[in-house]
N, C-alpha and C positions, 0 to 999 in steps of 0.2 A: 689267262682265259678271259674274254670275253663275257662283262652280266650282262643280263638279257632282264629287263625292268618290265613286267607287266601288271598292270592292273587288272584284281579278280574283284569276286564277292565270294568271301567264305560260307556254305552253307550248312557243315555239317563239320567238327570236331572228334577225332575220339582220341582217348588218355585213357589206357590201361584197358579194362574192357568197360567204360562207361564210353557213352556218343553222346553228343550236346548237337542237337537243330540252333542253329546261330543263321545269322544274316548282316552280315560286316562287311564292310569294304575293306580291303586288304593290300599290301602290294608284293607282291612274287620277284624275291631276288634270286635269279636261277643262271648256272651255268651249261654249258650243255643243248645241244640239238633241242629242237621238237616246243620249245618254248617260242622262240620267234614266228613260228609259221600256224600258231592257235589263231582262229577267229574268234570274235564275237560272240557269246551264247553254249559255246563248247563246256560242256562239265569234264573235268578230272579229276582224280584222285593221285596224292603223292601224299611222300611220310617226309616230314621235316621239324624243322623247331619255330614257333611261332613268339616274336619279339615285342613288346610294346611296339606302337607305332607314335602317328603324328597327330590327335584328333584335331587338332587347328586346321589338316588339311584335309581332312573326313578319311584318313585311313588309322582304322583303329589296333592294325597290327601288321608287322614282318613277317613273312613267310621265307625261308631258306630253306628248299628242298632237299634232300637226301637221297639221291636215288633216278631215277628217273620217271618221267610223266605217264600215268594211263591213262589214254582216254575213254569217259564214259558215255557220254553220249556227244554226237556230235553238233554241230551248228545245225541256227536254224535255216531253211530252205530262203527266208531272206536275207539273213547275215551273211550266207554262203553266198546267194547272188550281189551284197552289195561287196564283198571280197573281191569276186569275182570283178567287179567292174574297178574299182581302184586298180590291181595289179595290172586289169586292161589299158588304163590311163597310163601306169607303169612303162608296161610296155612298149604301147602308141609312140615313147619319146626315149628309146629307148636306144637310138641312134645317134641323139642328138649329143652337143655339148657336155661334160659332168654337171657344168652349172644350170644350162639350162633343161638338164634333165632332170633334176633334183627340185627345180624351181615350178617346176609348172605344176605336180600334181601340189605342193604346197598352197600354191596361189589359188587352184581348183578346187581343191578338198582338205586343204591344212595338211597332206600326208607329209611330216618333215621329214621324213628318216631317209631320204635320199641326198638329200641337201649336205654339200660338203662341208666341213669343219668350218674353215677359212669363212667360207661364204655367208654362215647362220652366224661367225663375227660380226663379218662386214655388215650385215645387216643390225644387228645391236647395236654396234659402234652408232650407226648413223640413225639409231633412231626408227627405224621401220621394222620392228621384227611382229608389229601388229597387223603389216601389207598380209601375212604368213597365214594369220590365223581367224579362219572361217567365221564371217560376222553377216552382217543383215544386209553388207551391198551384194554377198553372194546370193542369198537366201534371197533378196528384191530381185536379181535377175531370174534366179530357177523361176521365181513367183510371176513374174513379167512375159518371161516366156513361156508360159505354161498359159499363160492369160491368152496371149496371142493366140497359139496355135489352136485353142479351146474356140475363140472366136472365130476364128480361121476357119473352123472345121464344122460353125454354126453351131456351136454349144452353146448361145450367150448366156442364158440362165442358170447354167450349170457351171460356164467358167471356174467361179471361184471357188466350187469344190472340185475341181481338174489342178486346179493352183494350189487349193491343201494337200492333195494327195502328192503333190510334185513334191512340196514342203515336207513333208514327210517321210519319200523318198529320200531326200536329200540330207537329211538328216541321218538318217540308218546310213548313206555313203559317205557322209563325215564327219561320222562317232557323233555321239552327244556331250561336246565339250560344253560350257559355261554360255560363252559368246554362241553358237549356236543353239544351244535351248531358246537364249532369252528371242535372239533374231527367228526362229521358229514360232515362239510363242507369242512375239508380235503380229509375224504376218499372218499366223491364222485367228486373232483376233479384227485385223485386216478383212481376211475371209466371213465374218459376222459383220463388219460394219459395212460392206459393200451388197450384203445378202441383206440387211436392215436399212439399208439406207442412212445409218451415223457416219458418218466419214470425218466430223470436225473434235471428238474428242481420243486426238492422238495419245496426249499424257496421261486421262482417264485409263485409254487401253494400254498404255506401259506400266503404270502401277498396278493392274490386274494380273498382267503378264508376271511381276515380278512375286505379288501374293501368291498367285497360285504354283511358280517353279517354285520357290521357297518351301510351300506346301507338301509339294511331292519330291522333294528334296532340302532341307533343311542345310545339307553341306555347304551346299552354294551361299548360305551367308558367311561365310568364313573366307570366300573365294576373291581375290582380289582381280582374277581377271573378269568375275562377273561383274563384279561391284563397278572397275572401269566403264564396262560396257553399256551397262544401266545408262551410268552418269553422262557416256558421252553420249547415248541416243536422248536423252532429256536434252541434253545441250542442244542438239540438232533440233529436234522439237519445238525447244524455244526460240530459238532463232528464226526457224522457217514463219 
Protein backbone atom coordinates (compact mmCIF):
# COMPACT_ATOMS: atom_id res chain seq x y z
CA UNK A 1 0.00 0.00 0.00
CA UNK A 2 0.96 3.11 -0.88
CA UNK A 3 1.87 6.23 2.24
CA UNK A 4 0.42 9.28 1.57
CA UNK A 5 2.91 11.94 3.66
CA UNK A 6 1.20 15.04 4.60
CA UNK A 7 1.82 17.97 6.51
CA UNK A 8 -0.88 19.16 9.19
CA UNK A 9 -1.11 21.44 12.37
CA UNK A 10 -2.50 19.51 15.10
CA UNK A 11 -5.13 21.61 17.00
CA UNK A 12 -7.04 19.66 19.26
CA UNK A 13 -6.11 16.14 21.07
CA UNK A 14 -8.36 14.07 23.01
CA UNK A 15 -7.26 10.77 25.36
CA UNK A 16 -9.95 9.10 27.15
CA UNK A 17 -12.50 11.63 27.83
CA UNK A 18 -10.07 14.73 28.50
CA UNK A 19 -9.29 17.20 25.07
CA UNK A 20 -6.16 19.20 24.99
CA UNK A 21 -6.34 22.71 22.51
CA UNK A 22 -2.65 22.13 21.12
CA UNK A 23 -1.04 23.95 17.99
CA UNK A 24 1.78 21.65 16.59
CA UNK A 25 3.01 21.04 13.41
CA UNK A 26 2.68 17.34 12.83
CA UNK A 27 3.13 14.95 9.91
CA UNK A 28 0.29 12.42 8.80
CA UNK A 29 1.44 8.95 7.75
CA UNK A 30 -1.70 7.61 6.11
CA UNK A 31 -2.75 4.92 3.99
CA UNK A 32 -5.77 4.89 2.00
CA UNK A 33 -7.88 7.34 -0.27
CA UNK A 34 -9.10 10.71 0.65
CA UNK A 35 -5.53 11.81 2.05
CA UNK A 36 -3.80 12.82 -1.17
CA UNK A 37 -6.70 14.99 -2.57
CA UNK A 38 -6.97 17.39 1.03
CA UNK A 39 -6.12 21.02 0.29
CA UNK A 40 -4.79 23.67 2.30
CA UNK A 41 -6.86 24.91 5.30
CA UNK A 42 -9.11 21.71 5.39
CA UNK A 43 -9.94 20.61 9.17
CA UNK A 44 -10.45 16.81 9.93
CA UNK A 45 -10.84 14.72 12.53
CA UNK A 46 -9.37 10.93 12.63
CA UNK A 47 -8.41 8.57 15.57
CA UNK A 48 -4.91 7.21 15.37
CA UNK A 49 -1.66 6.96 17.53
CA UNK A 50 0.45 9.88 17.89
CA UNK A 51 4.69 9.22 17.73
CA UNK A 52 7.34 11.58 18.96
CA UNK A 53 8.37 13.42 15.95
CA UNK A 54 11.46 15.31 14.55
CA UNK A 55 11.82 19.01 16.43
CA UNK A 56 15.09 19.73 14.49
CA UNK A 57 12.68 19.73 11.66
CA UNK A 58 9.70 21.81 13.35
CA UNK A 59 7.38 18.53 13.50
CA UNK A 60 6.76 17.80 16.94
CA UNK A 61 4.97 14.50 16.25
CA UNK A 62 3.64 11.16 14.05
CA UNK A 63 0.48 10.84 13.34
CA UNK A 64 -0.76 7.10 11.99
CA UNK A 65 -4.22 7.08 11.38
CA UNK A 66 -6.77 4.45 12.26
CA UNK A 67 -9.60 4.48 10.35
CA UNK A 68 -10.56 6.79 7.99
CA UNK A 69 -10.51 10.77 7.35
CA UNK A 70 -13.70 13.18 8.37
CA UNK A 71 -13.80 16.03 6.97
CA UNK A 72 -14.81 19.02 9.08
CA UNK A 73 -14.65 21.92 7.62
CA UNK A 74 -13.53 22.52 4.26
CA UNK A 75 -10.89 24.84 2.53
CA UNK A 76 -10.67 28.27 2.28
CA UNK A 77 -12.40 29.99 -0.66
CA UNK A 78 -8.70 30.91 -1.61
CA UNK A 79 -6.94 27.75 -0.97
CA UNK A 80 -9.75 26.10 -3.03
CA UNK A 81 -9.10 28.70 -5.76
CA UNK A 82 -5.28 28.42 -5.57
CA UNK A 83 -5.94 24.24 -5.97
CA UNK A 84 -7.87 25.02 -8.40
CA UNK A 85 -5.33 26.84 -10.49
CA UNK A 86 -2.21 24.28 -9.83
CA UNK A 87 -4.23 21.18 -11.07
CA UNK A 88 -5.25 23.76 -14.00
CA UNK A 89 -1.39 24.08 -14.68
CA UNK A 90 -1.66 20.17 -14.24
CA UNK A 91 -3.76 19.77 -16.71
CA UNK A 92 -2.75 22.60 -19.40
CA UNK A 93 0.36 19.84 -19.86
CA UNK A 94 -1.25 17.15 -19.50
CA UNK A 95 -0.63 15.88 -23.18
CA UNK A 96 2.63 16.52 -23.13
CA UNK A 97 5.83 14.14 -22.47
CA UNK A 98 5.85 12.27 -18.80
CA UNK A 99 8.99 14.42 -18.32
CA UNK A 100 8.07 17.25 -19.53
CA UNK A 101 4.81 17.02 -17.96
CA UNK A 102 5.97 16.58 -14.57
CA UNK A 103 8.62 19.30 -15.20
CA UNK A 104 6.85 22.35 -15.88
CA UNK A 105 4.40 22.71 -13.04
CA UNK A 106 7.84 22.13 -10.78
CA UNK A 107 9.70 24.71 -12.66
CA UNK A 108 6.30 27.01 -12.33
CA UNK A 109 5.14 26.36 -8.81
CA UNK A 110 7.63 23.72 -7.21
CA UNK A 111 4.58 21.15 -7.57
CA UNK A 112 7.13 17.96 -7.81
CA UNK A 113 4.80 15.17 -7.46
CA UNK A 114 4.48 14.71 -11.01
CA UNK A 115 8.01 14.57 -11.84
CA UNK A 116 9.25 11.00 -12.53
CA UNK A 117 11.54 8.93 -10.29
CA UNK A 118 14.38 8.62 -12.80
CA UNK A 119 14.01 12.21 -13.69
CA UNK A 120 14.09 14.12 -9.87
CA UNK A 121 17.49 11.58 -10.04
CA UNK A 122 18.82 12.95 -12.77
CA UNK A 123 18.28 16.02 -11.49
CA UNK A 124 20.24 15.42 -8.11
CA UNK A 125 22.83 13.57 -9.63
CA UNK A 126 23.74 16.69 -11.75
CA UNK A 127 23.46 19.05 -9.28
CA UNK A 128 20.07 21.07 -10.12
CA UNK A 129 17.40 19.95 -8.08
CA UNK A 130 17.25 23.80 -6.69
CA UNK A 131 16.21 24.80 -10.79
CA UNK A 132 12.86 22.66 -8.86
CA UNK A 133 12.16 24.69 -6.17
CA UNK A 134 10.39 28.08 -5.99
CA UNK A 135 12.80 31.01 -4.97
CA UNK A 136 13.01 34.93 -5.65
CA UNK A 137 13.88 34.53 -9.76
CA UNK A 138 10.11 33.26 -9.73
CA UNK A 139 8.64 35.60 -7.28
CA UNK A 140 10.96 38.63 -9.43
CA UNK A 141 9.09 37.72 -12.43
CA UNK A 142 5.32 37.32 -10.92
CA UNK A 143 6.65 40.84 -9.23
CA UNK A 144 7.90 42.30 -12.66
CA UNK A 145 5.02 41.46 -14.44
CA UNK A 146 2.56 42.55 -12.26
CA UNK A 147 4.72 45.79 -12.29
CA UNK A 148 4.33 46.03 -15.99
CA UNK A 149 0.77 45.41 -16.65
CA UNK A 150 -0.06 47.78 -13.33
CA UNK A 151 1.88 50.50 -15.51
CA UNK A 152 0.31 49.28 -18.50
CA UNK A 153 -2.94 49.83 -17.27
CA UNK A 154 -1.79 53.52 -15.91
CA UNK A 155 -1.55 52.36 -12.19
CA UNK A 156 1.87 53.99 -11.82
CA UNK A 157 1.47 54.91 -8.21
CA UNK A 158 -0.15 52.06 -7.11
CA UNK A 159 1.97 49.59 -9.11
CA UNK A 160 3.82 48.32 -6.34
CA UNK A 161 0.99 47.38 -4.32
CA UNK A 162 -0.67 45.43 -7.80
CA UNK A 163 3.02 43.64 -7.37
CA UNK A 164 2.43 42.87 -3.50
CA UNK A 165 -0.75 41.53 -4.12
CA UNK A 166 0.50 39.36 -7.08
CA UNK A 167 3.43 38.32 -4.43
CA UNK A 168 0.89 37.18 -2.29
CA UNK A 169 -1.01 35.48 -4.67
CA UNK A 170 1.77 33.66 -5.52
CA UNK A 171 2.62 32.47 -2.71
CA UNK A 172 -0.94 30.92 -1.49
CA UNK A 173 -0.12 29.03 -5.41
CA UNK A 174 3.07 27.68 -4.14
CA UNK A 175 2.54 26.77 -0.58
CA UNK A 176 4.77 28.62 1.79
CA UNK A 177 7.87 26.64 1.64
CA UNK A 178 11.33 28.22 3.23
CA UNK A 179 12.72 29.63 -0.28
CA UNK A 180 9.45 31.18 -1.00
CA UNK A 181 8.74 33.05 2.37
CA UNK A 182 12.22 34.44 2.43
CA UNK A 183 11.82 35.57 -1.76
CA UNK A 184 8.22 36.98 -0.72
CA UNK A 185 9.46 38.60 2.09
CA UNK A 186 12.05 40.35 0.17
CA UNK A 187 10.02 41.57 -2.50
CA UNK A 188 7.59 43.09 -0.57
CA UNK A 189 10.02 44.86 1.44
CA UNK A 190 11.02 45.83 -2.40
CA UNK A 191 7.34 47.04 -2.39
CA UNK A 192 8.21 49.69 0.64
CA UNK A 193 11.59 50.73 -0.81
CA UNK A 194 10.04 51.72 -4.12
CA UNK A 195 6.86 53.41 -2.28
CA UNK A 196 9.80 55.26 -0.05
CA UNK A 197 12.08 55.98 -2.40
CA UNK A 198 15.13 53.59 -0.48
CA UNK A 199 16.07 51.33 -3.15
CA UNK A 200 20.15 51.20 -2.14
CA UNK A 201 19.73 49.24 1.23
CA UNK A 202 19.19 45.74 -0.28
CA UNK A 203 21.18 43.74 2.74
CA UNK A 204 19.50 46.18 5.19
CA UNK A 205 16.06 44.68 3.66
CA UNK A 206 17.21 40.99 3.71
CA UNK A 207 18.22 40.89 7.28
CA UNK A 208 14.63 42.33 8.24
CA UNK A 209 13.11 39.90 5.90
CA UNK A 210 15.01 37.16 7.66
CA UNK A 211 14.12 38.71 11.64
CA UNK A 212 10.80 39.02 10.97
CA UNK A 213 10.04 35.25 9.18
CA UNK A 214 12.09 33.93 12.00
CA UNK A 215 9.56 35.94 14.06
CA UNK A 216 6.43 34.48 12.77
CA UNK A 217 8.07 31.22 12.40
CA UNK A 218 10.92 30.22 14.63
CA UNK A 219 11.10 26.61 12.56
CA UNK A 220 12.77 28.17 9.76
CA UNK A 221 15.88 28.38 11.79
CA UNK A 222 16.47 24.79 11.97
CA UNK A 223 15.78 24.90 8.02
CA UNK A 224 18.66 24.26 5.98
CA UNK A 225 16.99 25.09 2.70
CA UNK A 226 16.19 28.46 4.17
CA UNK A 227 19.43 28.98 5.63
CA UNK A 228 20.86 28.16 1.88
CA UNK A 229 18.63 30.60 0.42
CA UNK A 230 19.43 33.64 2.87
CA UNK A 231 23.15 32.91 2.08
CA UNK A 232 22.88 32.76 -1.57
CA UNK A 233 20.64 35.97 -1.88
CA UNK A 234 23.51 37.87 0.40
CA UNK A 235 25.94 36.42 -2.08
CA UNK A 236 23.98 37.92 -5.01
CA UNK A 237 23.65 41.14 -3.11
CA UNK A 238 27.24 41.38 -2.70
CA UNK A 239 28.38 40.99 -5.68
CA UNK A 240 25.86 43.02 -7.61
Amino acid sequence: RAVVTVPARLVSVTSGRRTYAVRSPVIVRAYGPGWSDLVPSTRVRVSGRLDPGRPERGVVATLTPRGPVAVVAGPSRVQELASRLRSGLRGAVGELPPDVRGLVPALVVGDTSGMPADLVEDFRTAGLSHVTAVSGFNVAVVFGVALLAARWCGLTRTAPLVGAAAIAGFVLLARPQPSVLRAAAMGLLTVVALLTGRRKQAVSALCVAVLVLLLADPWLARSYGFALSVLATCGILLLA
